[in-house]
C-alpha positions in Angstrom: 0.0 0.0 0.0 0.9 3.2 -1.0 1.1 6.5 2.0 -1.6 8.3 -0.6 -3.9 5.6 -0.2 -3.3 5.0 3.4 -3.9 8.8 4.1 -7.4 8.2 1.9 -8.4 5.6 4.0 -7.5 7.6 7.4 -9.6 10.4 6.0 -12.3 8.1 5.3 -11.8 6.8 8.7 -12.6 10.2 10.5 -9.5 10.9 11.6 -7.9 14.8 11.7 -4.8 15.7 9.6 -3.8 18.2 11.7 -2.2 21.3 10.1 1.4 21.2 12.1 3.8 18.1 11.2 6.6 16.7 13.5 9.9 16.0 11.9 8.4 16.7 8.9 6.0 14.1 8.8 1.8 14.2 8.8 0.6 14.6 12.0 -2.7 13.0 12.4 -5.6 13.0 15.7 -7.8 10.1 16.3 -10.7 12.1 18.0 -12.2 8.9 19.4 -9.2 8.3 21.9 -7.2 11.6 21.4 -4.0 9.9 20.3 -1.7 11.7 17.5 0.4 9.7 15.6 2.9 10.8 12.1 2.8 9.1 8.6 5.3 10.2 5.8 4.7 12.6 3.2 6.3 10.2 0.6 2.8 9.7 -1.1 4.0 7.5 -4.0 6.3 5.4 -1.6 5.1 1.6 -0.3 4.6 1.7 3.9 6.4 -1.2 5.3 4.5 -3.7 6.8 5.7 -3.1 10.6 4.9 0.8 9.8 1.6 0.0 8.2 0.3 -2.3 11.7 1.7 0.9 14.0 -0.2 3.2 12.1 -3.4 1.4 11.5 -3.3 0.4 15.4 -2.9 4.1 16.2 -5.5 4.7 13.9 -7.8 2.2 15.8 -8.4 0.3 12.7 -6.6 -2.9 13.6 -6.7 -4.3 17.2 -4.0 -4.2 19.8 -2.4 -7.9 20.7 
């Protein structure tokens, strides 16, 4: 998966780009728990699959272990 389509399906997810960034990266708000988390801004670049879990778990879209 690609970071524009993960960013899509965050958006579609209901969670908040936020307008500030951190390191350079998106900075993005789950409003459900409050948590913030980053994602690259390398839209055309794959996620690894370790990055992909971490975000999506952030997200609340996958369930913690």
């Amino acid at each position: 998966m690609k970071y524009k389509e993960l960013h899509r399906i965050l958006r579609k997810a209901g969670m908040i780009e936020l307008s500030e960034q951190r390191a350079g990266h998106r900075l993005w708000l789950n409003p459900q728990t409050g948590e913030k988390f980053t994602t690259s801004n390398h839209l055309m670049h794959e996620v690894a699959s370790g990055t992909l879990k971490s975000i999506l778990r952030s997200a609340g879209l996958e369930k913690k272990k």
